[in-house]
C-alpha positions as CSV (number, residue, x, y, z in Angstrom):
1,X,22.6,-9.5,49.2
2,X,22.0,-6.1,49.5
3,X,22.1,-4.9,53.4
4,X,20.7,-1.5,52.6
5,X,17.9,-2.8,50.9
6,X,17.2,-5.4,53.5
7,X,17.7,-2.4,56.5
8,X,14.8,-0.3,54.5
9,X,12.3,-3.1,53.8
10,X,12.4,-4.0,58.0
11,X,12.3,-0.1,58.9
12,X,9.7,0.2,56.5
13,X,7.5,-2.9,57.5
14,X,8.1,-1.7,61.5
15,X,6.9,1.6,60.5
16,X,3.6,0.3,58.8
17,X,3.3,-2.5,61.8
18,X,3.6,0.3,64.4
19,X,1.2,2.4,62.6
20,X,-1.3,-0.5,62.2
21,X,-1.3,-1.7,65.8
22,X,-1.7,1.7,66.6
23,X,-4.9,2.0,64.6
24,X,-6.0,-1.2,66.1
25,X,-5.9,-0.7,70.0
26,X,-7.2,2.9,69.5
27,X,-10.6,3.4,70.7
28,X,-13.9,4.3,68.6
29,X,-12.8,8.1,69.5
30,X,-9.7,8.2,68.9
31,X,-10.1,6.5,65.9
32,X,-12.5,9.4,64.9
33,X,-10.0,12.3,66.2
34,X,-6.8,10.2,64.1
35,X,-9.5,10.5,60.7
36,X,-10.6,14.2,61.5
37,X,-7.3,15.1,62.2
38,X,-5.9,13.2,58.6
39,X,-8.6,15.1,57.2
40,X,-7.6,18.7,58.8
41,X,-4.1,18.2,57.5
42,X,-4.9,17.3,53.8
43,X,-7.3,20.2,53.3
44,X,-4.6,22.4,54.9
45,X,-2.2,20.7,52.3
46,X,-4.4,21.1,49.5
47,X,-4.7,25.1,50.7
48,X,-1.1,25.6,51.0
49,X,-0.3,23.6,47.3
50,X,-2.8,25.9,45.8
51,X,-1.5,29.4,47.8
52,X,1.8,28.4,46.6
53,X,0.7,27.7,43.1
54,X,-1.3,31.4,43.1
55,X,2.1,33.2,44.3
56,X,4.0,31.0,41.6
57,X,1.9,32.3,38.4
C-alpha cells in the first residue's frame, strides 16, 4: 500500500468535507457574499492572465 497516496486522498476528502459543511451551515447571505466574492476573484484572475499575456507579447 502506498501511505502517501492514502495521506493525500484523506487530506483531500477533509478538505472538500470542510469546504462542503461550510457551504451548508452558511446562511442565505453568506452564501451570496461566498458566490460574489468567487466571482470578484475570477474576473480579477481573468484581468491579471490577460495583463500578463499583454506584457508577454
Amino acid at each position: 500500500m502506498n501511505m502517501n497516496a492514502i495521506w493525500k486522498g484523506l487530506s483531500i476528502g477533509a478538505t472538500v468535507g470542510s469546504a462542503v459543511f461550510m457551504l451548508v451551515k452558511a446562511t442565505e447571505t453568506k452564501k451570496r457574499n461566498i458566490r460574489r466574492d468567487a466571482s470578484k476573484t475570477l474576473k480579477s484572475a481573468k484581468n491579471l492572465v490577460e495583463d500578463i499575456s499583454s506584457v508577454v507579447m
